[in-house]
One Martini backbone bead per residue (centre of mass of N, CA, C, O) as a GRO file, in nm:
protein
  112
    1UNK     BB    1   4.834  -6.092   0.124
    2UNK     BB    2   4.604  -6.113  -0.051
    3UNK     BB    3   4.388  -6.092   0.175
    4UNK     BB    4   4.494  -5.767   0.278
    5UNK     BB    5   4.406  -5.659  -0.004
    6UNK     BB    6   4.093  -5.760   0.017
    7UNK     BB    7   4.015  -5.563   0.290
    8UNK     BB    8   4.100  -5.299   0.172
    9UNK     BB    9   3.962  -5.273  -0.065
   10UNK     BB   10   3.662  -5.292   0.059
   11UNK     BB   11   3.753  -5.019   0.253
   12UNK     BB   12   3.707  -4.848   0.005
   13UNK     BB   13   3.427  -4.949  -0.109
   14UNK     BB   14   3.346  -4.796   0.122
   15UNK     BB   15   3.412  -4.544   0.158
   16UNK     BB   16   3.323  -4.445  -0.117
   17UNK     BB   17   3.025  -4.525  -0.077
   18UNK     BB   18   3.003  -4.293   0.161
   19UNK     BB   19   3.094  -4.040  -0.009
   20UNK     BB   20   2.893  -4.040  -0.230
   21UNK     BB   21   2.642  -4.010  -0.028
   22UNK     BB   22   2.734  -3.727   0.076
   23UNK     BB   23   2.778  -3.592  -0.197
   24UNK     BB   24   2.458  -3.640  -0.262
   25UNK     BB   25   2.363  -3.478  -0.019
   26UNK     BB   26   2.518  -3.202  -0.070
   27UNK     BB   27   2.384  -3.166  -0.314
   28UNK     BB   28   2.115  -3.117  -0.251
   29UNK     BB   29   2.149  -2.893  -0.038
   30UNK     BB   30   2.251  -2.704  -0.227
   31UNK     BB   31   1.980  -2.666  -0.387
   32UNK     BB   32   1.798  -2.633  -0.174
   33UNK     BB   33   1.985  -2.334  -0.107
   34UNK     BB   34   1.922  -2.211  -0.369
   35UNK     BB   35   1.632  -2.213  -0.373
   36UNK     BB   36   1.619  -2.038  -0.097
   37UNK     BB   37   1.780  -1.798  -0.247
   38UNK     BB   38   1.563  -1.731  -0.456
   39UNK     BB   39   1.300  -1.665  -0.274
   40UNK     BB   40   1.439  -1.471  -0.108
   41UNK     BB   41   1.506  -1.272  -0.387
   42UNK     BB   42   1.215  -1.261  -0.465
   43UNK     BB   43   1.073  -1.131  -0.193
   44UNK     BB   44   1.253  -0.878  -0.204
   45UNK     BB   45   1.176  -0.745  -0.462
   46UNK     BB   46   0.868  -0.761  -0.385
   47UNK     BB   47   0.948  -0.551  -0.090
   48UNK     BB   48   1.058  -0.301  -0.264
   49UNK     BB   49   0.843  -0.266  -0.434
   50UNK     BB   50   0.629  -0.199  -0.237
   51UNK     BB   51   0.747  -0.004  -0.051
   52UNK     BB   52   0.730   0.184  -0.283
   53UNK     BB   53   0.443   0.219  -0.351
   54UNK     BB   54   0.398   0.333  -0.021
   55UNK     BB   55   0.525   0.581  -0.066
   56UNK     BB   56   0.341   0.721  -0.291
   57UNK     BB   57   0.080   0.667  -0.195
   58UNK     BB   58   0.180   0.850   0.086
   59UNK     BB   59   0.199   1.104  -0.096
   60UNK     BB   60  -0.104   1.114  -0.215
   61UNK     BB   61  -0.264   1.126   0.068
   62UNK     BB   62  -0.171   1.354   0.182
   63UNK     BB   63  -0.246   1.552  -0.076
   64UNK     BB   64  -0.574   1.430  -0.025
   65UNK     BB   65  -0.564   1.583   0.282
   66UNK     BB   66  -0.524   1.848   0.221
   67UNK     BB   67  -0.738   1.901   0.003
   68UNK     BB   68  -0.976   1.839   0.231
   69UNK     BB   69  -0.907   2.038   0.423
   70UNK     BB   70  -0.976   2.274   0.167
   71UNK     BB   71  -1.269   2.205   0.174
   72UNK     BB   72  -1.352   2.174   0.435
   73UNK     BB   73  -1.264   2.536   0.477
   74UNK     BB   74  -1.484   2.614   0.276
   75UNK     BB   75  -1.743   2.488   0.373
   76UNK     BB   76  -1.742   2.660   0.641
   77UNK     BB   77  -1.772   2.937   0.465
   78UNK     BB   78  -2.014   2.909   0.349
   79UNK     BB   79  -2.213   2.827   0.605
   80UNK     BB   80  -2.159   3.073   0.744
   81UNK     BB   81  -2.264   3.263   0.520
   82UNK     BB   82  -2.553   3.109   0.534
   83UNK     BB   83  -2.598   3.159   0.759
   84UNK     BB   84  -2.799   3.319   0.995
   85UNK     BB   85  -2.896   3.642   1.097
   86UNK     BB   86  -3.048   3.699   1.406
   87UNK     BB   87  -3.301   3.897   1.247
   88UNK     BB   88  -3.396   3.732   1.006
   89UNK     BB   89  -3.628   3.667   0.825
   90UNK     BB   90  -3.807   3.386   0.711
   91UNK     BB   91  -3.827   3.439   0.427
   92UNK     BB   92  -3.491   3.483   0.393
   93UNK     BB   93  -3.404   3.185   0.425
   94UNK     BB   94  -3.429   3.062   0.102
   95UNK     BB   95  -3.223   3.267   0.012
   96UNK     BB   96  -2.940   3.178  -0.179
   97UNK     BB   97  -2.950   3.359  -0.409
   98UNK     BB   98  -2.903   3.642  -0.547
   99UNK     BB   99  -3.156   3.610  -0.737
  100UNK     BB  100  -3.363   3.515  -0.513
  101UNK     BB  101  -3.342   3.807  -0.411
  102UNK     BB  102  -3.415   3.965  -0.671
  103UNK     BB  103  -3.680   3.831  -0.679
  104UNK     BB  104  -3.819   3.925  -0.391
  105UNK     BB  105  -3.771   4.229  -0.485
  106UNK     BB  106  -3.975   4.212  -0.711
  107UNK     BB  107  -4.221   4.131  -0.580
  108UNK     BB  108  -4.223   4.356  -0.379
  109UNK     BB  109  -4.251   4.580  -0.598
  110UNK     BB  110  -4.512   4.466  -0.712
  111UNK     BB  111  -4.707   4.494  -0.463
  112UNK     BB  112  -4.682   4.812  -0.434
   0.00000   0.00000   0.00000
């Protein structure tokens, strides 16, 4: 019977030792996933920042496009408005402001 009891034992402490090393194994696992669940959810809070930031971003950038063609629509008025007209004479191309013109105006009616 002695005998019997002692090769119990042996596989007990054969189980034992199997289970702990298990236990050892599955123990490492979880913390290997809980690290794995941590990098995940700080990646997940940099993704949710910056889709609002690129958000706001894309906000900003309308407003800068419509702002833009409201100039660019601006400035096709000035150089419209500043062509020559069909029959202008050359000396009047360079008169760009009212001051050009009435300088020109009065130059020549020095000459006069």
């Amino acid at each position: 019977m002695a005998l019997v009891l002692n090769e119990e034992g042996s596989t007990s402490e054969r189980e034992i030792s199997k289970l702990r090393a298990r236990n050892e194994s599955l123990s490492a696992r979880v913390t290997k996933l809980e690290a794995d669940l941590h990098d995940r959810e700080e990646k997940a809070k940099i993704h949710t920042d910056t889709m609002a930031e690129l958000r706001v971003v894309r906000g900003d950038l309308a407003k800068l496009e419509e702002k833009k063609r409201s100039v660019d629509d601006r400035v096709a008025e000035l150089e419209a408005a500043m062509a020559p007209a069909n029959h202008e004479p050359e000396e009047a191309l360079g008169l760009v402001t009212r001051a050009d013109l009435v300088g020109k105006i009065k130059d020549i009616a020095d000459d006069c």
